[in-house]
C-alpha positions as CSV (number, residue, x, y, z in Angstrom):
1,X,-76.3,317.3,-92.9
2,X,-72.9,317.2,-91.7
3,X,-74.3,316.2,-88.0
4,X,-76.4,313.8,-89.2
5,X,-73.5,312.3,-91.1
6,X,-71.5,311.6,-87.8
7,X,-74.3,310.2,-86.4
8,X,-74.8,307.6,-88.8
9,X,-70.9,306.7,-88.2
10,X,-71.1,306.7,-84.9
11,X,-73.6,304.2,-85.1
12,X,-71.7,301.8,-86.8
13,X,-68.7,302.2,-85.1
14,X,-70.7,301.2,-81.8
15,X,-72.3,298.2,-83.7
16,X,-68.6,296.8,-85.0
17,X,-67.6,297.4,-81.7
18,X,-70.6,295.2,-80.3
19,X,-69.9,292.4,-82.8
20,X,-66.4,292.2,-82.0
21,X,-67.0,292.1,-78.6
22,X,-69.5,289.1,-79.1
23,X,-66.9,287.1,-81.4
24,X,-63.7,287.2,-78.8
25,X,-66.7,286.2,-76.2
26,X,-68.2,283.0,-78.3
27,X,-64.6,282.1,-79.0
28,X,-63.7,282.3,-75.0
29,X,-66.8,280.2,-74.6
30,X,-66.0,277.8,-76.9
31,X,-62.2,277.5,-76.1
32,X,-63.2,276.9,-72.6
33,X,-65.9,274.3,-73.3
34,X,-63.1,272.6,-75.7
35,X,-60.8,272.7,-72.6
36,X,-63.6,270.8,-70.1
37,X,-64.1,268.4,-73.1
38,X,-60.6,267.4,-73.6
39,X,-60.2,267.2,-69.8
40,X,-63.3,265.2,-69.5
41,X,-62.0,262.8,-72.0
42,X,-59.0,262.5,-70.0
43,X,-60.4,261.6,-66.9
44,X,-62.1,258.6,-68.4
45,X,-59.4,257.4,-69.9
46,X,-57.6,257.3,-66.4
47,X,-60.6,255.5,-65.0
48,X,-60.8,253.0,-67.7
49,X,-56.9,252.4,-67.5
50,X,-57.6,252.1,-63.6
51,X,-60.4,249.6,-64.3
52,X,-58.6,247.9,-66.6
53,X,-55.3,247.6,-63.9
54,X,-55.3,244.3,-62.5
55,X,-53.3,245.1,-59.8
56,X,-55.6,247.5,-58.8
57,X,-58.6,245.1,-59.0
58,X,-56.2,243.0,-56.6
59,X,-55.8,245.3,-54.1
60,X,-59.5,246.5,-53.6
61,X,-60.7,242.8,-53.2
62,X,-58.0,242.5,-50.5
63,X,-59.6,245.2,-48.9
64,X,-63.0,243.9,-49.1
65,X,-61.9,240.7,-48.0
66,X,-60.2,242.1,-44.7
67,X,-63.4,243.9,-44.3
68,X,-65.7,241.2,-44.3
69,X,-63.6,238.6,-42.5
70,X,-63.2,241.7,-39.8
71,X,-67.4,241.9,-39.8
72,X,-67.5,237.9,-39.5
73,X,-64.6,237.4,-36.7
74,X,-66.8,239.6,-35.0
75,X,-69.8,238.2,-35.1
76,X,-67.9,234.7,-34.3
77,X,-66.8,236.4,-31.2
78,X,-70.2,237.5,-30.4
79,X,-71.3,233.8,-30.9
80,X,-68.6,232.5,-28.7
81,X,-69.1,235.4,-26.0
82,X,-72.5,234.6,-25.8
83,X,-72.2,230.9,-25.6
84,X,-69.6,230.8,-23.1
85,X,-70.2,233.7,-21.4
86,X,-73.3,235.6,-21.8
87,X,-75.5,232.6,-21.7
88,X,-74.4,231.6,-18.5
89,X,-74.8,235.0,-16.6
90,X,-77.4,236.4,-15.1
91,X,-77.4,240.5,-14.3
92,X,-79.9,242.6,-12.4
93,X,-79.9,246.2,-11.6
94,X,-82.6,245.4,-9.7
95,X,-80.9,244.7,-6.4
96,X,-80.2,245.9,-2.6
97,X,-78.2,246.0,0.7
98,X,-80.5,244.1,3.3
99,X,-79.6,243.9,6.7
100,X,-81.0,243.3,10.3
101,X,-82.7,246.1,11.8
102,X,-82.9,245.8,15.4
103,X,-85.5,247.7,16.8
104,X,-85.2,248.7,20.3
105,X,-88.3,248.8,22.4
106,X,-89.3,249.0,26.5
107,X,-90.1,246.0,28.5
108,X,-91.5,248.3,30.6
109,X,-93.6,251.7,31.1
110,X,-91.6,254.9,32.4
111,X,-90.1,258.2,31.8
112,X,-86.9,258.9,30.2
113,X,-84.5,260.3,32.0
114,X,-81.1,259.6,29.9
115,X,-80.7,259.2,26.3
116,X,-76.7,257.7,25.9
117,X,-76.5,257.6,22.0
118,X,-76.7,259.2,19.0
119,X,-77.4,257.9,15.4
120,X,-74.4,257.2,13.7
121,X,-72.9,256.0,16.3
122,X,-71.0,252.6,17.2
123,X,-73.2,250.8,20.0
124,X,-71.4,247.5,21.9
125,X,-73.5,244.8,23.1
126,X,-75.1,245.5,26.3
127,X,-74.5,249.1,26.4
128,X,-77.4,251.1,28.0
129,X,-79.1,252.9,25.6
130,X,-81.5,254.9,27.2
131,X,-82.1,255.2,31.1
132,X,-85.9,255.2,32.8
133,X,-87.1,256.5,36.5
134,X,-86.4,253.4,38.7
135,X,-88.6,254.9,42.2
136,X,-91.3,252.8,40.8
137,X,-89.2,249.6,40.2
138,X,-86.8,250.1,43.4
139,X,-90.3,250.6,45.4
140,X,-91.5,247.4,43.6
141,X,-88.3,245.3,44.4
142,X,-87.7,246.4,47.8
143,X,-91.9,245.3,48.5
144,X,-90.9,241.9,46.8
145,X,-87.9,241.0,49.0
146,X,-90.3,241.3,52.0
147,X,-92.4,239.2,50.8
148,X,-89.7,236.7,49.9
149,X,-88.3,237.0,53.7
150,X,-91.9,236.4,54.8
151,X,-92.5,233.8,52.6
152,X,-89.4,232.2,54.1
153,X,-90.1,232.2,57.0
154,X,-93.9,231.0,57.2
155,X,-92.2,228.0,55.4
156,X,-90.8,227.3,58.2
157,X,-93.4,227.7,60.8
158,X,-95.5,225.0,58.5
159,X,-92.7,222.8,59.0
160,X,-92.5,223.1,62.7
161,X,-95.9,223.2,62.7
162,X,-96.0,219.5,60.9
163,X,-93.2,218.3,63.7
164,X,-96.0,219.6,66.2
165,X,-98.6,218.1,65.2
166,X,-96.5,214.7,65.2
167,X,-95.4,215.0,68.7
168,X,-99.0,215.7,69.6
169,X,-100.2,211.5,68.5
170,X,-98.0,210.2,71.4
171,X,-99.5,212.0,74.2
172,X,-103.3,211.4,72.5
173,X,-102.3,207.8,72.3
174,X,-101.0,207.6,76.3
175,X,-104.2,209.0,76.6
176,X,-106.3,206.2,75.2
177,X,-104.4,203.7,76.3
178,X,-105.0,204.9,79.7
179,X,-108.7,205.4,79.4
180,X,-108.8,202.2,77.5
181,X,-107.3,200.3,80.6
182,X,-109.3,201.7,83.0
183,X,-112.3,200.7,81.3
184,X,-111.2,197.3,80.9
185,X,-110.2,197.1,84.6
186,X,-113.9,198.6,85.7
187,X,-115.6,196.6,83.2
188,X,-115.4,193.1,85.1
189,X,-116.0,194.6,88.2
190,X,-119.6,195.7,87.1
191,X,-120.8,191.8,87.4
192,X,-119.8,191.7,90.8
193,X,-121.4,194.8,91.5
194,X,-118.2,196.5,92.7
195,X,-118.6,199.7,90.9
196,X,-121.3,201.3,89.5
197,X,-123.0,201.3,85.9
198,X,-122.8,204.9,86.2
199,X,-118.9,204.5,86.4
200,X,-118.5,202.2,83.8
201,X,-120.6,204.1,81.5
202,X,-117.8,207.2,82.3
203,X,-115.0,204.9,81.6
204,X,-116.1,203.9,78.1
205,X,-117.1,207.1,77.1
206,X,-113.5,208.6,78.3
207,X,-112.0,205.6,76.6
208,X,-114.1,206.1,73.1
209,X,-113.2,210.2,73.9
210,X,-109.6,209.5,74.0
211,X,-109.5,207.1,70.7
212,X,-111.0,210.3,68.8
213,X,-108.7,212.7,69.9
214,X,-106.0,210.2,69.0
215,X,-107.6,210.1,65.6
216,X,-107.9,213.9,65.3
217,X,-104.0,214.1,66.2
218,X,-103.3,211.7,63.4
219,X,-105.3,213.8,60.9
220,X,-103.8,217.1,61.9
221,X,-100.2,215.5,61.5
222,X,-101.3,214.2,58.0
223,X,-102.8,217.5,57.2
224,X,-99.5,219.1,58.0
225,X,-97.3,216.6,56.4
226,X,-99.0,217.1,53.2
227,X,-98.0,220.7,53.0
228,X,-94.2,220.1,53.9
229,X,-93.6,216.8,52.8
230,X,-90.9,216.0,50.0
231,X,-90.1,219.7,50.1
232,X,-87.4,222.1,51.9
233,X,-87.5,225.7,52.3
234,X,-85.9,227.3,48.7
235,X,-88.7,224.4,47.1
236,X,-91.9,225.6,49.3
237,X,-94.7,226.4,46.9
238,X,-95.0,229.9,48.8
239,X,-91.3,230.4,48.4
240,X,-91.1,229.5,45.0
241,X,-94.2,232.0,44.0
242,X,-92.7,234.9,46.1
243,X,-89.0,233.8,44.1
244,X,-91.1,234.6,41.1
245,X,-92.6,238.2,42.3
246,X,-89.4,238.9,43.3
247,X,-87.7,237.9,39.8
248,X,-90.1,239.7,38.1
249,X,-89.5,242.7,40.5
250,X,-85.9,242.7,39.8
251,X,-85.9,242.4,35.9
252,X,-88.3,245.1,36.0
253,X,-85.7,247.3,37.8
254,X,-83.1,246.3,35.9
255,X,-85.5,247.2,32.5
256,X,-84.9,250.9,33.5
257,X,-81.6,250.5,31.4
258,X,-82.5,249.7,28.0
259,X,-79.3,247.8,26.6
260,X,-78.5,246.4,23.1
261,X,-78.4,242.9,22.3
262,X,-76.2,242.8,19.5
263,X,-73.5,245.2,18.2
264,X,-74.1,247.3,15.5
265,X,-74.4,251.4,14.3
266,X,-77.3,253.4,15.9
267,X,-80.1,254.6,13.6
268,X,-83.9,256.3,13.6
269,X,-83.6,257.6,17.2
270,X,-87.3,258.6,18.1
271,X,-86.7,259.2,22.2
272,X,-85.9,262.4,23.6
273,X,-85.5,262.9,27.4
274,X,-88.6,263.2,29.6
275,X,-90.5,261.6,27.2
276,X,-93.4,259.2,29.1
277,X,-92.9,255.7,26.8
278,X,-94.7,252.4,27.0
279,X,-94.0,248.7,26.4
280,X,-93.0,247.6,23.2
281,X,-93.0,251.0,21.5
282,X,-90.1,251.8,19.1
283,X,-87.3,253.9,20.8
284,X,-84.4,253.3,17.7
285,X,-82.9,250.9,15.9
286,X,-79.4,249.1,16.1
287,X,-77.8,248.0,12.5
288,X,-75.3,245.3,12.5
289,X,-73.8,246.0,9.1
290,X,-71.1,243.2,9.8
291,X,-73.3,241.1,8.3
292,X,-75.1,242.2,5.3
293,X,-76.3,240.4,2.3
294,X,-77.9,241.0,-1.3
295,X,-81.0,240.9,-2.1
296,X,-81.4,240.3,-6.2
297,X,-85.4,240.6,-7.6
298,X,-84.5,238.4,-10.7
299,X,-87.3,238.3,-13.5
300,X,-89.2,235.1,-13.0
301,X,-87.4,234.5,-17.3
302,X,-83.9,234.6,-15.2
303,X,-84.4,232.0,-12.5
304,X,-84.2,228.6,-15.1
305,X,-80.0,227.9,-14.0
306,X,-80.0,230.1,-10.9
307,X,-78.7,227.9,-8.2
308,X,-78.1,227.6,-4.5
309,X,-73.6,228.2,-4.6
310,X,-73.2,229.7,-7.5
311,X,-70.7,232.3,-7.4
312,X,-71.9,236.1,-7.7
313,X,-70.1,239.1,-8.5
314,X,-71.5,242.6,-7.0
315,X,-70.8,246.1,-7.9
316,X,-72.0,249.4,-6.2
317,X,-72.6,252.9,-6.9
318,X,-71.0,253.8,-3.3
319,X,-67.6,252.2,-5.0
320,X,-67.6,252.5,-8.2
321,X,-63.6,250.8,-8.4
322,X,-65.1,247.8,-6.0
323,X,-66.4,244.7,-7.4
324,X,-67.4,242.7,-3.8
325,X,-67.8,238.4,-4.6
326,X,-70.3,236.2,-3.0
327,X,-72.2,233.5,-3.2
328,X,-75.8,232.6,-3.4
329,X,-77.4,231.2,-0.4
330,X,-81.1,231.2,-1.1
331,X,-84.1,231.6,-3.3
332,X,-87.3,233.3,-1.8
333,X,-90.6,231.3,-1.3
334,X,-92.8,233.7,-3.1
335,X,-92.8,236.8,-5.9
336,X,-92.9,240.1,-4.2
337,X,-95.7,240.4,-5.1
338,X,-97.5,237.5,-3.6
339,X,-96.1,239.1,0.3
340,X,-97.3,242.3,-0.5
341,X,-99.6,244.4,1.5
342,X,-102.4,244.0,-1.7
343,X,-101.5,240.7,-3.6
344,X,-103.0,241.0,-7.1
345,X,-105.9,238.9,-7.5
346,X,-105.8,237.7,-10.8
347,X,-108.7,235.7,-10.7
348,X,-111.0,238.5,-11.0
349,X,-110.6,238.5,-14.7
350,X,-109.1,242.0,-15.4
351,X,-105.6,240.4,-15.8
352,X,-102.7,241.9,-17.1
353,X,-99.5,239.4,-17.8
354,X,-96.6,240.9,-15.6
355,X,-93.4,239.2,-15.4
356,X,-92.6,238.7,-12.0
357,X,-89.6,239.2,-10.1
358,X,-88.1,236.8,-7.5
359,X,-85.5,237.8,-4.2
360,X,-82.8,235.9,-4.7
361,X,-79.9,236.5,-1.3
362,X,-76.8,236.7,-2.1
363,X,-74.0,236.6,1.1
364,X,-71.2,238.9,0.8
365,X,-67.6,238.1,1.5
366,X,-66.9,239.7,5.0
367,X,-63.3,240.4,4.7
368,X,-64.9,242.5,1.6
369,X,-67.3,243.9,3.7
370,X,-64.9,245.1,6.6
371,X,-62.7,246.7,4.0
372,X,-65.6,248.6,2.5
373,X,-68.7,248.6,4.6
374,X,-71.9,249.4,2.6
375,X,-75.0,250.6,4.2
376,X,-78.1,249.2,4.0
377,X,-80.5,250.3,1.0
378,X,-78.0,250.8,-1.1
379,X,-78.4,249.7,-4.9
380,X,-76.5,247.3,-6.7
381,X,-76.0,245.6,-10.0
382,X,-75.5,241.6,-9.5
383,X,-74.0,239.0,-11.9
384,X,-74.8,235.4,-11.5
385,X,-72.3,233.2,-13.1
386,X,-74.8,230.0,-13.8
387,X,-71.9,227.7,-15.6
388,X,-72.3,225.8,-12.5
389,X,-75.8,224.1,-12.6
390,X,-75.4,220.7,-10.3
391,X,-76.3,223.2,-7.4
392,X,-79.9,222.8,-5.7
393,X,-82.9,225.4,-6.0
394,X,-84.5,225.1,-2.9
395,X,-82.4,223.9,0.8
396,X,-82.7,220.5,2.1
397,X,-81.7,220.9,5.8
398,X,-82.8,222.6,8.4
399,X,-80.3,225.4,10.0
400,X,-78.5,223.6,12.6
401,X,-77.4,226.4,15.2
402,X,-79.6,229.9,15.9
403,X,-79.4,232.5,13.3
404,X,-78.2,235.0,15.9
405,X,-78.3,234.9,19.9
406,X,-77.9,237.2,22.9
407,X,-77.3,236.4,26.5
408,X,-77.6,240.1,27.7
409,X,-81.2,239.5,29.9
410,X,-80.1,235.8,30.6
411,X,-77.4,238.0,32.9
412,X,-80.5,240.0,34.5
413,X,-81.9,236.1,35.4
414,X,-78.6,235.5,37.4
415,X,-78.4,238.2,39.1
416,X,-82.3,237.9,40.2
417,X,-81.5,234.2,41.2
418,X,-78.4,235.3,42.8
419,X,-79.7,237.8,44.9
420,X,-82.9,235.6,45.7
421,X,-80.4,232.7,47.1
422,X,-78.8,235.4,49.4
423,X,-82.5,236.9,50.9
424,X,-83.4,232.8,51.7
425,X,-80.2,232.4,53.3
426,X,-81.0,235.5,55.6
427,X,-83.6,234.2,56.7
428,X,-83.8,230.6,57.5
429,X,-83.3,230.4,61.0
430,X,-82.3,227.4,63.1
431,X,-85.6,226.0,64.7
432,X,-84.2,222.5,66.3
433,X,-85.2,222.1,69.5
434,X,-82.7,221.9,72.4
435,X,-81.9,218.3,74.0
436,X,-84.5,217.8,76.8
437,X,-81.5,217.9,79.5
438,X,-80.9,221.2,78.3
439,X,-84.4,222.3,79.0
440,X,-84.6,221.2,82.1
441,X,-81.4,223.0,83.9
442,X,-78.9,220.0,82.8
């Protein structure tokens, strides 16, 4: 009994224990909960007081105010940027370096015997580029100068010829004058049965022999004058077509050295020594990229205050610190698409709206352009200030002087002519006759 006993009062002392535990824990509870309350409380009595602060009130509509008159100075900006400024500009991304490419070709077949640049490099005008075999051409030239000399000379001989056949109508006419007289003298003589019919026939038929060898000599001299005539020697029609051969035959010799006409930067060699070539086929290419331009593919949207003048500023991705200034100069006839290799043909009825784009050149500043030389190809972003918009669309005039010029073969010409004069000076030879006292011993 005894051990049950303590038990029993250790069973109660755990429960007493267990309820005091449970008060001191529902009066932490509810001490803290009283503590969030009163803070609670607090906290909206600071916000009212803060609501009810006039002062306060002032100073957050300040704030809102400097907000909202920062959002709408903006957007007035915005308004005046793109009134003033954004409306009249035009930008493209959708631009290039153009430039001429000068292809260099033979006039001429032949092999290749010297190639005397490489790409890259700085070519002058009239520099040899690339070297044929000349035995053909020298054999060629050196048969044309004979024929020149010959040609010369047989000019001559037809002019002699002509003086010939002239002093031949004087002796003819002695002739018939004398046969004529001695008819005329026998004639009479027949009534009185001096001379014989027989004789008289003779005379007349010597007489009417002699009037047509007289007319034969005046033919002949006719004949000859009409080939010589209003002419000298350089001007005869068989020396002016042997000139010609003889030209040609020079040029041709000369065409073994394959020059440049213009000055520029050697690009897309294709000829290697001992290479067999023909005429007109693509050897390389000379670049003059002194004088470049722009060429802007505007959309078709973009071209309503575009105008011929207006200024243009041009930026690269080969500089990025370089902004180059020029002007525009021109608007293409046609869409790039219209020059294309396949225009579109709408018409078919599978059509698709597209907006179109338009070249619009653009010439660069060359001072700009020596101080930092682009390359052609090369991509650029334009900007078109169009405040300007008096300026015309399309060009009135004409171009008044050659777009570019070269005088490099004109120098083969003289030379040709030059050398021509001196073989036709060669040979024309003296043909006047010496005085008749001369011929005869004095």
């Amino acid at each position: 009994m005894t051990a049950d006993n303590e038990q029993d009062e250790t069973k109660e002392r755990s429960q007493r224990a267990d309820e005091h535990g449970d008060g001191t824990k529902r009066k932490d509870a509810d001490s803290s909960k009283h503590d969030q309350d009163g803070k609670s409380d607090q906290e909206d009595k600071d916000d009212k007081k803060k609501k009810d602060d006039p002062k306060a009130k002032r100073r957050k509509i300040i704030v809102l105010s400097i907000i909202g008159a920062v959002f709408v100075l903006a957007g007035l900006v915005w308004l005046l940027l793109y009134i003033f400024v954004f409306s009249q500009r035009e930008t493209t991304d959708d631009a290039y370096v153009k430039g001429d490419m000068v292809t260099i070709s033979s006039r001429v077949a032949g092999t290749v015997v010297e190639v005397a640049v490489e790409e890259t490099e700085r070519v002058h005008q009239g520099q040899v580029l690339i070297r044929l075999d000349p035995v053909d051409a020298r054999v060629a030239l050196m048969n044309a100068e004979g024929q020149l000399a010959q040609a010369v000379r047989e000019a001559q001989a037809r002019m002699q010829q002509a003086s010939q056949a002239d002093a031949a109508i004087p002796q003819r006419r002695a002739q018939y004058e004398q046969a004529r007289d001695e008819y005329n003298r026998r004639h009479p003589l027949l009534e009185r049965r001096a001379v014989s019919a027989e004789e008289v026939d003779t005379g007349r038929r010597q007489m009417q022999q002699a009037l047509a060898g007289l007319q034969a000599a005046e033919r002949e001299a006719a004949a000859a004058h009409a080939q010589v005539d209003g002419t000298s020697v350089a001007d005869f029609p068989a020396v002016i077509q042997a000139r010609a051969q003889f030209r040609n035959a020079w040029v041709n010799n000369g065409r073994n050295a394959i020059v440049s006409p213009i000055e520029g930067y050697a690009a897309r060699r294709q000829v290697q020594v001992g290479q067999r070539i023909q005429p007109g086929q693509d050897l390389l290419t000379v670049v003059p990229l002194s004088d470049l331009w722009v060429d802007a593919n505007f959309k078709e949207t973009q071209l309503e205050h575009i105008r011929i003048g207006q200024p243009v500023k041009i930026t690269t991705d080969m500089y990025s610190d370089v902004e180059y200034h020029g002007k525009v100069v021109g608007l293409n006839a046609g869409t790039g698409s219209a020059f294309s290799l396949l225009p579109a043909e709408n018409a078919t009825g599978n059509w698709i709206k597209v907006v179109q784009r338009l070249p619009v050149r653009i010439a660069l500043d060359p001072e700009e352009l020596r101080k930092h030389p682009l390359r052609v190809g090369l991509s650029t972003d334009v900007n078109v200030d169009t405040h300007d918009r008096d300026g015309r669309v399309l060009a009135e005039t004409p171009r008044n002087k050659p777009l570019a010029t070269t005088n490099v073969y004109e120098q083969e010409m003289d030379r040709a002519d030059a050398r021509a004069e001196e073989i036709i000076r060669a040979n024309t030879v003296d043909v006047t006759p010496p005085p008749l006292a001369s011929r005869r011993g004095g």
